[in-house]
N, CA, C and O atoms as a DFTB+ gen file, in Angstrom:
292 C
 N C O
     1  1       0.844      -1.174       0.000
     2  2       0.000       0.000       0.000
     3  2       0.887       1.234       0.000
     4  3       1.701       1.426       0.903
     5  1       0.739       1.994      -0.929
     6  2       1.441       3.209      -0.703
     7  2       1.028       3.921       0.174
     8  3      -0.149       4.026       0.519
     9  1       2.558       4.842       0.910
    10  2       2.562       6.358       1.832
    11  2       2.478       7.417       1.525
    12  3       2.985       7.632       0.423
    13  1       2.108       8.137       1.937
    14  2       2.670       9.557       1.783
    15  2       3.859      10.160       2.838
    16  3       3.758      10.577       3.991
    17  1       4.867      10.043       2.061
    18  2       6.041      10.970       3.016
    19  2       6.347      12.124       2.695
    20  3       6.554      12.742       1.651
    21  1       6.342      12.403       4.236
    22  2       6.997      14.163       3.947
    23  2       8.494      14.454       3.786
    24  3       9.184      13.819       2.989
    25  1       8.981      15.439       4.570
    26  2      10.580      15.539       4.362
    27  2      10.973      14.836       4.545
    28  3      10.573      14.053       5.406
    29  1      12.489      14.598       3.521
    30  2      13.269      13.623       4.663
    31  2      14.934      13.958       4.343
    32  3      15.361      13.907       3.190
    33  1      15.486      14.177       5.079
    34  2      17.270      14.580       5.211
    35  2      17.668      13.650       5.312
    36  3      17.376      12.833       6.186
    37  1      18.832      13.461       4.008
    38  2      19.726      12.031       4.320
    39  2      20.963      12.525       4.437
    40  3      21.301      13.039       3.371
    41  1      21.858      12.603       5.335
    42  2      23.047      13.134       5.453
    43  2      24.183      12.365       4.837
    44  3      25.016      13.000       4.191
    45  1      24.287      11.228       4.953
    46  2      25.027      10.037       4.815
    47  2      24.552       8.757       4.161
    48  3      23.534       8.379       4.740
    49  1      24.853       8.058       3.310
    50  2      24.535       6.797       3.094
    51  2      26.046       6.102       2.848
    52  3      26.785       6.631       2.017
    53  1      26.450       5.031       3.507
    54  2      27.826       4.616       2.845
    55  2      27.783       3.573       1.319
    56  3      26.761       3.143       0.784
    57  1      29.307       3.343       0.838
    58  2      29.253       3.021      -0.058
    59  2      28.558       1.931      -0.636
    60  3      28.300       1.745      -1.825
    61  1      28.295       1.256       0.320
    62  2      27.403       0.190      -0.250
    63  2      25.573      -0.052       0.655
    64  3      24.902      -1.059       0.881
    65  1      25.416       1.014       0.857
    66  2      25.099       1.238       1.590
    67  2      23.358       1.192       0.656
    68  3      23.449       1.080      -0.567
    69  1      21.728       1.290       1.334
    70  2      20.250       1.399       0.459
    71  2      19.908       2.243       1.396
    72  3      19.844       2.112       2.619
    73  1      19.610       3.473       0.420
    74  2      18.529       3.945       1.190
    75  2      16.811       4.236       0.372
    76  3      16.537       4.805      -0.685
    77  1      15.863       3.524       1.466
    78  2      14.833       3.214       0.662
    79  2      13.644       3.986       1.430
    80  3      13.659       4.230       2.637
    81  1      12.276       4.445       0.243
    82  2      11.204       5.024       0.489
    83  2      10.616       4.637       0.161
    84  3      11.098       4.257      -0.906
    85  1       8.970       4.075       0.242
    86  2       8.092       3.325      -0.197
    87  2       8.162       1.795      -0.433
    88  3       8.722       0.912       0.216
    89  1       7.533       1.763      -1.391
    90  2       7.120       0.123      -1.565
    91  2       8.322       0.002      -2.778
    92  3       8.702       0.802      -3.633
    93  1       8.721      -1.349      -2.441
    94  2      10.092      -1.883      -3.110
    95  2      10.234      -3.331      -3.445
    96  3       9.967      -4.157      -2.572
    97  1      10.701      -3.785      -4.839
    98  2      10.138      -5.020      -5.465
    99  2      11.791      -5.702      -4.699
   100  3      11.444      -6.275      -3.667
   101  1      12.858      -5.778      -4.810
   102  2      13.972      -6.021      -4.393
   103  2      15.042      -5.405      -3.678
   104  3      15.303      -4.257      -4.036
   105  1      15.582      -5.789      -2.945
   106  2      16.839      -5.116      -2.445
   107  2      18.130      -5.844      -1.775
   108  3      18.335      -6.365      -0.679
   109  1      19.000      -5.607      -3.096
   110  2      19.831      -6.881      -2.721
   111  2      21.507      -6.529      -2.317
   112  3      22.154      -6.886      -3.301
   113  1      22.183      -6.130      -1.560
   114  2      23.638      -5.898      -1.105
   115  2      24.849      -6.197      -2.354
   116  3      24.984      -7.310      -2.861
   117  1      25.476      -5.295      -2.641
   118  2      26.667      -4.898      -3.798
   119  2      27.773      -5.588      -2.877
   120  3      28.805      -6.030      -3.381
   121  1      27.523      -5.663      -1.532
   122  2      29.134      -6.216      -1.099
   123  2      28.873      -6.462       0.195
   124  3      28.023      -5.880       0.870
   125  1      29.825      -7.589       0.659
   126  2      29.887      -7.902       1.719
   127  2      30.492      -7.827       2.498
   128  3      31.563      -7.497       1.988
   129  1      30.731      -7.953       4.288
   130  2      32.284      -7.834       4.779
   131  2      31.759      -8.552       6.054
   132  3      30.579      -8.863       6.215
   133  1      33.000      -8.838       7.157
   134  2      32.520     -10.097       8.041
   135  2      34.021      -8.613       9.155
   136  3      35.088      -8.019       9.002
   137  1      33.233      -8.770       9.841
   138  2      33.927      -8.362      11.315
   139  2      33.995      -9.546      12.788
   140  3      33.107     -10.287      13.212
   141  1      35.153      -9.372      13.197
   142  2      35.114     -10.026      13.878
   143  2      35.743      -9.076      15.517
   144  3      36.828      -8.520      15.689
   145  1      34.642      -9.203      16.416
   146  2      34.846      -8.648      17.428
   147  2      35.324      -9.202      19.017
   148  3      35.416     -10.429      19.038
   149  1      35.522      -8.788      19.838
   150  2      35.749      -9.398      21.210
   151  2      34.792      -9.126      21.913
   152  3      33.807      -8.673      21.330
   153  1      34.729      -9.314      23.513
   154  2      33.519      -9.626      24.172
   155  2      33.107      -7.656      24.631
   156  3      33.979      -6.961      25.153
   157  1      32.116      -7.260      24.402
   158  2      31.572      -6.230      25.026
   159  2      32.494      -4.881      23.502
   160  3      33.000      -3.841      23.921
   161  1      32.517      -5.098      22.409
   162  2      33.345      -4.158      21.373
   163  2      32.274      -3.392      21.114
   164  3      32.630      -2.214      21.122
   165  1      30.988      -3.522      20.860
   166  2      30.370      -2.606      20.248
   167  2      28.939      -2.417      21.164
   168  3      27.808      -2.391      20.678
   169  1      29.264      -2.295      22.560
   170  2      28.954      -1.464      23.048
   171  2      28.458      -0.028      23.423
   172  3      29.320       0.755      23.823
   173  1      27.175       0.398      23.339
   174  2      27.020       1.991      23.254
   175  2      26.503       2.596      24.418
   176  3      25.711       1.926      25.081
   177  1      26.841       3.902      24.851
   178  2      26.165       4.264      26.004
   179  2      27.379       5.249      26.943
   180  3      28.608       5.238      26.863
   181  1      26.700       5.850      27.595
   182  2      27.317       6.556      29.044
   183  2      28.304       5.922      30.086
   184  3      29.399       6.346      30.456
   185  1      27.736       4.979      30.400
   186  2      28.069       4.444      31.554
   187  2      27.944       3.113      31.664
   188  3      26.962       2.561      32.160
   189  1      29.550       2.184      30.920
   190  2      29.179       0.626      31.025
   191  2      30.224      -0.050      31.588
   192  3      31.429      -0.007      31.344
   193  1      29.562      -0.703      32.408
   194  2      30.564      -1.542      33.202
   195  2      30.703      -2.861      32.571
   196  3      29.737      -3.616      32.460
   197  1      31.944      -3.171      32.132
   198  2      31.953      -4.628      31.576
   199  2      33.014      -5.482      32.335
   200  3      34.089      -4.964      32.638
   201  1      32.756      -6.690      32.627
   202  2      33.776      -7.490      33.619
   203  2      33.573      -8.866      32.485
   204  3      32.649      -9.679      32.475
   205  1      34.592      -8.803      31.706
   206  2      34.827     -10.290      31.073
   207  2      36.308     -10.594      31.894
   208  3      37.113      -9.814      32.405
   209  1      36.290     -12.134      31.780
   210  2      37.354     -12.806      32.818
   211  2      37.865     -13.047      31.177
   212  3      37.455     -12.463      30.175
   213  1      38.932     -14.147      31.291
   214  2      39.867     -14.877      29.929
   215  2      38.726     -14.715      28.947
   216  3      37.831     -15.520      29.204
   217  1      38.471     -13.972      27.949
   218  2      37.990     -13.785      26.972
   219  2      38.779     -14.167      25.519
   220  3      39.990     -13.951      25.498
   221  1      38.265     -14.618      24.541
   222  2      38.998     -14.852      23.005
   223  2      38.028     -14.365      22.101
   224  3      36.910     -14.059      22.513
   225  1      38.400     -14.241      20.676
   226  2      37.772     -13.851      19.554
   227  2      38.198     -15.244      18.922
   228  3      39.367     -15.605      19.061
   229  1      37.338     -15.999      18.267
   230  2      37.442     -17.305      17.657
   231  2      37.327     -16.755      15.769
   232  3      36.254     -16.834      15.172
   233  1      38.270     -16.373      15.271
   234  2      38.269     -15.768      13.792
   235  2      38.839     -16.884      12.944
   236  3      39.706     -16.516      12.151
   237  1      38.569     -18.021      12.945
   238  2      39.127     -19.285      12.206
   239  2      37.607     -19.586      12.001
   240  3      36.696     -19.732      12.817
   241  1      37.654     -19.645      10.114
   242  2      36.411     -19.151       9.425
   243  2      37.058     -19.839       7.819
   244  3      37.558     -19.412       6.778
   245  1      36.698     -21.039       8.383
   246  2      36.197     -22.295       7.021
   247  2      35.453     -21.928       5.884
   248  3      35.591     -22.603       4.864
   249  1      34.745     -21.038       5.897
   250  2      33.630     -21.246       4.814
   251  2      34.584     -20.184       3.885
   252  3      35.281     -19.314       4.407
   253  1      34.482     -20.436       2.244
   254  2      35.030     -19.813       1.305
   255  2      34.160     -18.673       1.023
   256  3      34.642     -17.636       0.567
   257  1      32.754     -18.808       1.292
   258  2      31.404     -17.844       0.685
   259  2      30.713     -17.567       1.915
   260  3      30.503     -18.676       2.405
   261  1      30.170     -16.536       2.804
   262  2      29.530     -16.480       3.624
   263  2      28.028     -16.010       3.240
   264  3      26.924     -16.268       3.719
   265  1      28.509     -15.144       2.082
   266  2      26.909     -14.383       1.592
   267  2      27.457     -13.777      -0.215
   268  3      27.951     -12.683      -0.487
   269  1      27.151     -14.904      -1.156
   270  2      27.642     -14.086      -2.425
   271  2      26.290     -13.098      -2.641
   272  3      25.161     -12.960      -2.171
   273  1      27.227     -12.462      -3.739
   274  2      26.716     -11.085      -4.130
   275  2      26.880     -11.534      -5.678
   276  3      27.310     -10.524      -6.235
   277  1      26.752     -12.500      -6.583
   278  2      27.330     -12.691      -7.771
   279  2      25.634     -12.299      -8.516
   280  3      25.762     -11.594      -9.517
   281  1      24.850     -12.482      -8.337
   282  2      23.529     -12.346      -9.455
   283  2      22.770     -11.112      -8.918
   284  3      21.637     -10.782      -9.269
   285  1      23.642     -10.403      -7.915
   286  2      22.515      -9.099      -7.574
   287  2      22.806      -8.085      -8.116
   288  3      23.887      -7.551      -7.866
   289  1      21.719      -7.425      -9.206
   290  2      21.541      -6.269     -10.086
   291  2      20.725      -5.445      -9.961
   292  3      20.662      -4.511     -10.760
């Protein structure tokens, strides 16, 4: 069903980045990327207390393809 939208300010979109309004038949990602973080990294806020004891990041990553991007146009 279509909206009606009013303003809208986009300051930023990154490079691979959708930015979408209304009703939309597809939307499919130009690229992919895989981060790998430690315990409590992306964290947001004022005031956080984090207590991890022996912590690891496990980045041993078998798979050759996690998410292709080869047929999206």
């Amino acid at each position: 069903m279509p909206a009606i939208v009013g303003v809208v300010q986009v300051i930023n979109v990154g490079s691979s980045g959708v930015f979408h309004i209304g009703d939309v038949f597809k939307i499919s990602p130009f690229a992919t990327s895989k981060t790998f973080a430690g315990a409590g990294s992306f964290n947001t806020g004022e005031t956080i207390s984090l207590y991890n004891a022996a912590s690891t990041t496990n980045t041993n990553d078998t798979d050759a393809i996690d998410q292709p991007t080869v047929l999206n146009l």
